[in-house]
C-alpha positions as CSV (number, residue, x, y, z in Angstrom):
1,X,0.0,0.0,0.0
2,X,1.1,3.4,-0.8
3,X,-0.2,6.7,0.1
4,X,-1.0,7.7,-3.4
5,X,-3.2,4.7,-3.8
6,X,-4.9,4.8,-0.6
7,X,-5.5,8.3,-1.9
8,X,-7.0,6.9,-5.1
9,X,-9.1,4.4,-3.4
10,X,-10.5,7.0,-1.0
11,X,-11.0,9.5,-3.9
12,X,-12.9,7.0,-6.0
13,X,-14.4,5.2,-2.7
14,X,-13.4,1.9,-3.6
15,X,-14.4,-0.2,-0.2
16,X,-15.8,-3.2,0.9
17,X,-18.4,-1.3,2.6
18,X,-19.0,1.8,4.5
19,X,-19.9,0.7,7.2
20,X,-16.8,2.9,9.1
21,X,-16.1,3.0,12.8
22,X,-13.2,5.2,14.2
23,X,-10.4,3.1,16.3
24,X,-12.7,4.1,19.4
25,X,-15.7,2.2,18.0
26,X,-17.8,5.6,17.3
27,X,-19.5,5.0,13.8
28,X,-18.1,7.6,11.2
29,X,-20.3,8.3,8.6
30,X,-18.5,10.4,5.1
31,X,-21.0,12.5,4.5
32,X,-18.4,14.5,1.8
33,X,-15.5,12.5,1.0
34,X,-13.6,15.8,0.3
35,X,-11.5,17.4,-3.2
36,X,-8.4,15.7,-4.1
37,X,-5.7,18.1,-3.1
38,X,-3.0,17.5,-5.1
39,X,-1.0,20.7,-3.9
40,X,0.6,21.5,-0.4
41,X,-1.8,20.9,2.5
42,X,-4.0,18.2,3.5
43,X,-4.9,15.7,1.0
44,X,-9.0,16.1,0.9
45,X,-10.3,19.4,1.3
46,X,-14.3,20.6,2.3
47,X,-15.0,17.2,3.2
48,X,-18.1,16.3,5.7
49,X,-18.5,14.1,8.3
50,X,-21.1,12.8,11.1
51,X,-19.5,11.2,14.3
52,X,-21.8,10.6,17.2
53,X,-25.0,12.7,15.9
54,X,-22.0,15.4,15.2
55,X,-21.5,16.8,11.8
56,X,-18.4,18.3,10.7
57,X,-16.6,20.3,8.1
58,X,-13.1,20.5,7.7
59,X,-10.2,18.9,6.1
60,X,-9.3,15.1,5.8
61,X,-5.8,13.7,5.7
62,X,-4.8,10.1,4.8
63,X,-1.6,8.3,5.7
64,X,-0.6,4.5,5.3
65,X,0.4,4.4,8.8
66,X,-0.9,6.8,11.7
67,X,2.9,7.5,12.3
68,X,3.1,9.2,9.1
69,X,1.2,12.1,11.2
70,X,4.4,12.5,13.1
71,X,7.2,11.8,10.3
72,X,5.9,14.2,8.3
73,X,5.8,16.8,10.8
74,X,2.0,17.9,10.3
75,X,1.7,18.6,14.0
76,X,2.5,22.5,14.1
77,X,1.9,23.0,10.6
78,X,-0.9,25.8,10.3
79,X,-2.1,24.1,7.0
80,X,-3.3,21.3,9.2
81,X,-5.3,22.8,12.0
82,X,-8.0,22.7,10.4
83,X,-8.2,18.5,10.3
84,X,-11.8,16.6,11.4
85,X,-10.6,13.2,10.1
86,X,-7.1,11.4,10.0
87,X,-7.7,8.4,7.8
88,X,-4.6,5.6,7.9
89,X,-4.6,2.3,6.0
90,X,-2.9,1.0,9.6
91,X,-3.4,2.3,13.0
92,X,0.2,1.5,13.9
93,X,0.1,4.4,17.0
94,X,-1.9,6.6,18.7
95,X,-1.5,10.2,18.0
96,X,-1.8,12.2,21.3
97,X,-2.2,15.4,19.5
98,X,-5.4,14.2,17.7
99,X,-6.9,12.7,20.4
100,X,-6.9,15.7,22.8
101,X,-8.0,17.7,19.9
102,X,-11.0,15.5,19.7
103,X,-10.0,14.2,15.7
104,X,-10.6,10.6,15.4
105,X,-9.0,8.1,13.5
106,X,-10.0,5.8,11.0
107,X,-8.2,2.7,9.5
108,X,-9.2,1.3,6.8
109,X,-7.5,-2.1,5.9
110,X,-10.3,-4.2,6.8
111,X,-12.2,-2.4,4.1
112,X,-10.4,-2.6,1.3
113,X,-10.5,-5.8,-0.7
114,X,-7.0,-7.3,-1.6
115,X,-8.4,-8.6,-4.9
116,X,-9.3,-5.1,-5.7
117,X,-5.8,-3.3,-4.6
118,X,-4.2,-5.9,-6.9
119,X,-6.5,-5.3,-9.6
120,X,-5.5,-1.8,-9.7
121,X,-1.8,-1.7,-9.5
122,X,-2.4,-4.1,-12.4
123,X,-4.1,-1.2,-14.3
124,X,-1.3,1.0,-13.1
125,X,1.7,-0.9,-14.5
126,X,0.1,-1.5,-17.6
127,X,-2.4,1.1,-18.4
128,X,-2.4,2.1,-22.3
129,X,-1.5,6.2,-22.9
130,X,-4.9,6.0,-24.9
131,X,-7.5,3.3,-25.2
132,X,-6.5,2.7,-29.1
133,X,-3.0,2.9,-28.4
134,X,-2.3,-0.8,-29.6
135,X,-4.3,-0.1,-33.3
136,X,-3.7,4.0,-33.4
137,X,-2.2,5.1,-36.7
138,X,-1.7,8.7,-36.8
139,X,-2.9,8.8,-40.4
140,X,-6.2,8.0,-38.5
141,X,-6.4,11.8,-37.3
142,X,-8.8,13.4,-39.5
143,X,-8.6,16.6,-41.4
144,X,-9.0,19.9,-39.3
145,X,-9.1,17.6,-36.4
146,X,-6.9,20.2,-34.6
147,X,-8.7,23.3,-35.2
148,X,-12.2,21.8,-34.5
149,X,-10.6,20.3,-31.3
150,X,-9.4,24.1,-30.4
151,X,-12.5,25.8,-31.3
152,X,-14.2,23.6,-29.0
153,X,-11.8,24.4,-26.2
154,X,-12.2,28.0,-27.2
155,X,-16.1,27.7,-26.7
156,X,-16.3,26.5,-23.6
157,X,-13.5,29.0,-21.9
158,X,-15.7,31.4,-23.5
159,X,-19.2,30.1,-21.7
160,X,-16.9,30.5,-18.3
161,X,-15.8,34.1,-19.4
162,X,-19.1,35.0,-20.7
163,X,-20.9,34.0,-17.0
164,X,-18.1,36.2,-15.5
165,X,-18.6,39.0,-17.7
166,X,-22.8,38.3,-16.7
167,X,-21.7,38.8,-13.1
168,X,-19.9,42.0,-13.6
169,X,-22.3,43.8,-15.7
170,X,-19.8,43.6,-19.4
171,X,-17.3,44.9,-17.5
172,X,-14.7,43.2,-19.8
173,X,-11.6,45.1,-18.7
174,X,-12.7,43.8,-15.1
175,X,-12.9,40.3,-16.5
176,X,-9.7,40.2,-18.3
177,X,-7.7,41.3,-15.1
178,X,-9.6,38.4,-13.1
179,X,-8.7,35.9,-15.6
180,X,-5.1,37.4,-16.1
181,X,-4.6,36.8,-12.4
182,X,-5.8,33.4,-12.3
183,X,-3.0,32.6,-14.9
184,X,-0.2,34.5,-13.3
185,X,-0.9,32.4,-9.8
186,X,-0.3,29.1,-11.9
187,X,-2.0,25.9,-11.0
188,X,-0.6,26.8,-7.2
189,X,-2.0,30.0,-6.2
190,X,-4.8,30.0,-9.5
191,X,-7.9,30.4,-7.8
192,X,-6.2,32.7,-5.2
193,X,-4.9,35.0,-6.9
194,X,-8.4,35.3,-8.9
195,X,-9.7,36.0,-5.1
196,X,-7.4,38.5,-4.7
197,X,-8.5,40.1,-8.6
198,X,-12.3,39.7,-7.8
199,X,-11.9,41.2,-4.1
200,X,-11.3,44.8,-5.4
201,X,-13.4,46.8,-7.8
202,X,-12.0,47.3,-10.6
203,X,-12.4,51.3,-10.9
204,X,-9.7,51.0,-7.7
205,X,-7.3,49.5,-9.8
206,X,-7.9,51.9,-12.5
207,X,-7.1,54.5,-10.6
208,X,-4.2,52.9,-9.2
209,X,-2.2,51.7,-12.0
210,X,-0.6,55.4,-13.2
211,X,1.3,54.7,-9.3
212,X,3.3,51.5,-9.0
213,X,4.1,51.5,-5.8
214,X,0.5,52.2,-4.2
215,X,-0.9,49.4,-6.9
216,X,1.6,46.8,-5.5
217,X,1.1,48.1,-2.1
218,X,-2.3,46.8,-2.4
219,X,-2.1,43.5,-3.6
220,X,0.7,43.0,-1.2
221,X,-1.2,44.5,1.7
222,X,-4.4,42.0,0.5
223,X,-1.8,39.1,0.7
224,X,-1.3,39.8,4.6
225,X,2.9,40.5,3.8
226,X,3.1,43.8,5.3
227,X,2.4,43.6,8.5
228,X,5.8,43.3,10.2
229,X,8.0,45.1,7.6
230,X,11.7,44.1,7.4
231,X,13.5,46.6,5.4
232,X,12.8,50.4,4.2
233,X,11.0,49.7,0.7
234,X,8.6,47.3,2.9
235,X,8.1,50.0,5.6
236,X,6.7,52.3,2.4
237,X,4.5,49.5,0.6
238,X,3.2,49.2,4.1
239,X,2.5,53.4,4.5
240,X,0.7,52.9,1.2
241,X,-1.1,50.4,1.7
242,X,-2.8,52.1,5.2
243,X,-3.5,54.8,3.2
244,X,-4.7,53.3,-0.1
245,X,-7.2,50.9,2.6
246,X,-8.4,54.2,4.1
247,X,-8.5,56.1,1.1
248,X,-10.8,53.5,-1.0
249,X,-12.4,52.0,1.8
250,X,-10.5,48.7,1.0
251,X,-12.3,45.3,2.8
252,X,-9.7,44.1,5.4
253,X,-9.3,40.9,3.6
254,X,-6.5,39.2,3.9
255,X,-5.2,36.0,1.4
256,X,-2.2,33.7,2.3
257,X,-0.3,32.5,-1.3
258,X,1.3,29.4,-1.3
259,X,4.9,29.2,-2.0
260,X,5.6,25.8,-1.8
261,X,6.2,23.7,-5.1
262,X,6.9,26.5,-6.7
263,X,10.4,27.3,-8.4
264,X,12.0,31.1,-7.2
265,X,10.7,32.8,-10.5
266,X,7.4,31.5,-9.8
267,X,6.8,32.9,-6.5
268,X,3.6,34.9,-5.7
269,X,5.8,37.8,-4.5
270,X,7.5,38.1,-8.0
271,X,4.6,37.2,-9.8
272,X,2.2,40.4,-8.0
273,X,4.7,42.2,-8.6
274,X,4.9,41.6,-12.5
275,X,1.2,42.0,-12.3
276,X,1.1,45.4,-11.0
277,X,3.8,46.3,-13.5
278,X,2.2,45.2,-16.4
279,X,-1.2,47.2,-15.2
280,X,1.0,50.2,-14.6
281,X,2.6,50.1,-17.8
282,X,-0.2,49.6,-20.5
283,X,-3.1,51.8,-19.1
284,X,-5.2,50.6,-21.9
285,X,-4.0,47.0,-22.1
286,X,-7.7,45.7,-22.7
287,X,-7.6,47.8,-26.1
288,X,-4.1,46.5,-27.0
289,X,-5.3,43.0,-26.7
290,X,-8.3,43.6,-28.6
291,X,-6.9,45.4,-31.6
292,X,-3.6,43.2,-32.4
293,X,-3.8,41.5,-35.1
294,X,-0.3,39.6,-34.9
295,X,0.8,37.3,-32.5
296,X,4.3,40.0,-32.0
297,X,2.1,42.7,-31.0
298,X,0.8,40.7,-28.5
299,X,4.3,39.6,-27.4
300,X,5.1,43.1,-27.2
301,X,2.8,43.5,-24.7
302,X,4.4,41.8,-22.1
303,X,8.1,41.3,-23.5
304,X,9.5,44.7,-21.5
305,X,7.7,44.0,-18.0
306,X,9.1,43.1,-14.6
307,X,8.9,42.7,-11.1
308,X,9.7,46.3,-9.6
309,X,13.3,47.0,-8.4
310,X,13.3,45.4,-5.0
311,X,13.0,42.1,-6.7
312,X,15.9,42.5,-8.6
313,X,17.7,40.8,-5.5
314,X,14.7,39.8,-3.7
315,X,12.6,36.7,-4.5
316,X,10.6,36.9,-0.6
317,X,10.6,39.8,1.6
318,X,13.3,40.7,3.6
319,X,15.4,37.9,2.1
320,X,18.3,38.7,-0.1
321,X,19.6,36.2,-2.7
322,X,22.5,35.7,-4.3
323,X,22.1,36.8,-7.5
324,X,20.9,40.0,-8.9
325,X,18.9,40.5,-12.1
326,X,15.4,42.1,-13.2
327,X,12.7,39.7,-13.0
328,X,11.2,39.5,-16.4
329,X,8.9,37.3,-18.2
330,X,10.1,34.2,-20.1
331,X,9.0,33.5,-23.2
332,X,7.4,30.4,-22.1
333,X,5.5,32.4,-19.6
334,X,4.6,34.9,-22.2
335,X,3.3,31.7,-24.3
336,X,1.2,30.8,-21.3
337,X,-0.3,33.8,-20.5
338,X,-1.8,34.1,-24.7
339,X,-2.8,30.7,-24.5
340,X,-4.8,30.8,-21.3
341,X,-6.1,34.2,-21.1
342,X,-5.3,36.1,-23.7
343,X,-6.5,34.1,-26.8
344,X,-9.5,32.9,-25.1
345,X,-10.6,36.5,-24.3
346,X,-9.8,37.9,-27.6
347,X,-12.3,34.8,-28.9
348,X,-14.9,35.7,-25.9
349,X,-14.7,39.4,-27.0
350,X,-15.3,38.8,-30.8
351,X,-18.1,36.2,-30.6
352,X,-20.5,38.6,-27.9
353,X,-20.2,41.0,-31.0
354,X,-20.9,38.8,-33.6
355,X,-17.6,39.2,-35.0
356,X,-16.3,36.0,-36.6
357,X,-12.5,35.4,-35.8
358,X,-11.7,31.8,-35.7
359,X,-9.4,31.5,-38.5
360,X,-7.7,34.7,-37.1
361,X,-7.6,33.2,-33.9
362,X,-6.3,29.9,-34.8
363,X,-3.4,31.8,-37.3
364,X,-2.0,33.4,-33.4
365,X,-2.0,29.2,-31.9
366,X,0.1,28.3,-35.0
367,X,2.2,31.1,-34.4
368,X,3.5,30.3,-30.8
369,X,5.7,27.1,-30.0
370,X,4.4,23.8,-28.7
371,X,4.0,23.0,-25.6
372,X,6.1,20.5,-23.6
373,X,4.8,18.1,-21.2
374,X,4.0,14.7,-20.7
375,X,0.6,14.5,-22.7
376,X,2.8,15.5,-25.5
377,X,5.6,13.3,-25.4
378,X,3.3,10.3,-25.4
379,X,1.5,11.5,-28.2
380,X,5.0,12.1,-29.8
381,X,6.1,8.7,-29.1
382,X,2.8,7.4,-31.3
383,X,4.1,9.0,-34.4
384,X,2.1,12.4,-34.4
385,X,3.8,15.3,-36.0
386,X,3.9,18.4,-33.3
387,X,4.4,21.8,-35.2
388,X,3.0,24.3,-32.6
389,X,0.4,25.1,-30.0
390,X,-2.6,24.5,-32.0
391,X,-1.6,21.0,-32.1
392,X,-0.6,20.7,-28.9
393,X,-3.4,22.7,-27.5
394,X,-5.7,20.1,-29.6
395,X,-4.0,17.3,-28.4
396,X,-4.1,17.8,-24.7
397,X,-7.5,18.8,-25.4
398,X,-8.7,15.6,-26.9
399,X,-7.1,13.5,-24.2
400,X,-8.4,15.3,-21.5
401,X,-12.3,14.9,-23.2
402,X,-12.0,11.9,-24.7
403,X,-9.5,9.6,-24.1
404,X,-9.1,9.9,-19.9
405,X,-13.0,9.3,-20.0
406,X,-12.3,6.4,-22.6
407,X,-15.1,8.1,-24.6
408,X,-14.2,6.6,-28.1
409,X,-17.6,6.9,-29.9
410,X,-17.4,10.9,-29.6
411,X,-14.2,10.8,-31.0
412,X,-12.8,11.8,-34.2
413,X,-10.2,9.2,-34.3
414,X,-12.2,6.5,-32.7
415,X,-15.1,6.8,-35.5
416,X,-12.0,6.7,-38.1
417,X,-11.0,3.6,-36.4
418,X,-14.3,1.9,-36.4
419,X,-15.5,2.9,-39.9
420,X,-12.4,1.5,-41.4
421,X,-12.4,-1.7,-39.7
422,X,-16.1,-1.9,-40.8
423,X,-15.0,-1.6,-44.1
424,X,-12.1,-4.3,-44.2
């Protein structure tokens, strides 16, 4: 047994029964077996549970052993405290901690069927990339396969953007920060950092953006990093940010990043920071996205922006590092930025004017480079030809939609496959 497959099993709720009891007899009934976290933190999250008439909401974590709880030194983690079930495939110890915080414990070996934990590390070790994969011939892939595969991706990022813009009245410039926001907090600090977007009204950032420092001031103030300033630039952001609160009124809400599994470029700090920068240096970046018509001018865009000074030698606050160079965009973050947001919106924008521009569209996805991942490579390995991110964008696409949910008879390549054996 591993953790990642007691995970899975949990996930999936592959058990015997449910008939649970925790290790002190009490039935334990999973009202909400949680959301797979797959970042930092514990491993299901807004789960619900009933223990003696009691229902509770909270966080579930799952370990192969109960000693795990210990070895992996969850006990004055903050991320942690917020635990109403510790699930272990073995009760090998009893954790005091959770037992005078009232958390109980369940094992559950007697609940899972060998049979069925051999079954799957069967599937595991020998699991095919795609369901054809042993009859796929990439001649099979039909003719503007690819572009109908991206038009469909476009269509439904544009039903998401189109609810947004619903919610904010057309406010598209709002909308297009939000979603920028989600795609500079990566998959890490995604939703967050959309939070963060959605929290302020957008005529505050407006005004905001011609002053750099009272713009980062903001979002670093929102983030809670202010409050015990370290050096002289923090002991300003932090005067800013008291008077920018009072000024506007400002919530006191207060988000917590995550910086954990994330490289140095990629932390939140240098990432807000680009942010603000790139608001503070195209005051009318909705029209600039709008109007190009190249994929350069888009590049241009966000080719000269960086993380303000500080950063230069910063990557936390406080914290100097060793080396000392302006914190600019890469081109593969650049890439990522027109293929998540940028692209999507210009599509979203178009369509709610009855404008067609899908062939204009799908001329800026042939223009940027593939992608690299490992979706890609094993598309790679069976024979298909990768030229850029419209094929790559189509691929992970169709595996995410049809292979992964082995839905074959919706499937381009599947009907292919079928009509030509029908016709041997």
């Amino acid at each position: 047994m591993t953790e990642k497959l007691l995970q899975y099993l949990w996930n999936f709720k592959v058990f015997k029964n449910f008939d649970f009891k925790d290790i002190e007899g009490n039935p334990v009934d999973i009202i909400n077996f949680g959301q797979w976290n797959t970042n930092a933190g514990p491993d299901f999250l807004h789960a619900t549970i009933k223990v003696n008439s009691i229902t509770l909401n909270g966080h579930i974590e799952l370990h192969t052993r109960a000693s795990d709880w210990i070895f992996h030194h969850h006990s004055h983690d903050p991320n942690y405290q917020n635990i109403i079930l510790h699930v272990v495939y073995e009760n090998d110890m009893e954790i005091e901690e959770l037992n005078s915080r009232n958390i109980p414990t369940l094992e559950l070996k007697n609940f899972i069927d060998e049979k069925i934990l051999w079954k799957y590390e069967k599937l595991v070790d020998e699991s095919q990339f795609i369901p054809c994969e042993s009859i796929f011939i990439k001649d099979n892939i039909p003719i503007n396969f690819h572009e109908e595969n991206v038009l469909k991706k476009l269509d439904a990022k544009s039903m998401e953007l189109e609810q947004s813009l619903e919610q904010s009245k057309n406010n598209f410039e709002a909308v297009l920060f939000h979603s920028l926001a989600y795609s500079f907090g990566l998959k890490v600090n995604a939703l967050l950092f959309k939070q963060i977007a959605e929290s302020i009204d957008f005529t505050i950032i407006n005004k905001l953006r011609q002053n750099r420092t009272q713009l980062e001031s903001l979002l670093f103030g929102i983030c809670d990093w202010l409050e015990d300033p370290q050096d002289e630039q923090m002991v300003l952001w932090k005067r800013e940010f008291d008077f920018v609160r009072r000024k506007y009124n400002i919530p006191d809400l207060k988000f917590h990043p995550k910086f954990s599994r994330l490289r140095p470029p990629n932390f939140p700090t240098i990432r807000i920071s680009q942010l603000a920068g790139l608001y503070h240096e195209h005051q009318n970046l909705f029209s600039k996205i709008i109007l190009s018509k190249k994929i350069e001018e888009i590049f241009d865009l966000f080719r000269e922006i960086k993380a303000s000074d500080y950063w230069n030698d910063h990557f936390n606050f406080g914290k100097i590092s060793a080396v000392s160079q302006p914190k600019m965009f890469s081109k593969e973050f650049i890439e990522l930025l027109i293929l998540n947001t940028v692209l999507p919106f210009k599509y979203t924008y178009h369509k709610y004017h009855n404008e067609e521009i899908a062939d204009e569209i799908l001329e800026f996805y042939r223009g940027l480079t593939p992608e690299k991942n490992s979706i890609i490579s094993s598309w790679k390995k069976l024979g298909v030809e990768i030229t850029d991110s419209l094929t790559t964008q189509s691929l992970i696409y169709h595996f995410k939609n049809c292979c992964e949910e082995k839905n074959c008879l919706n499937c381009g390549i599947g009907f292919k496959l079928l009509k030509d054996s029908s016709n041997a």
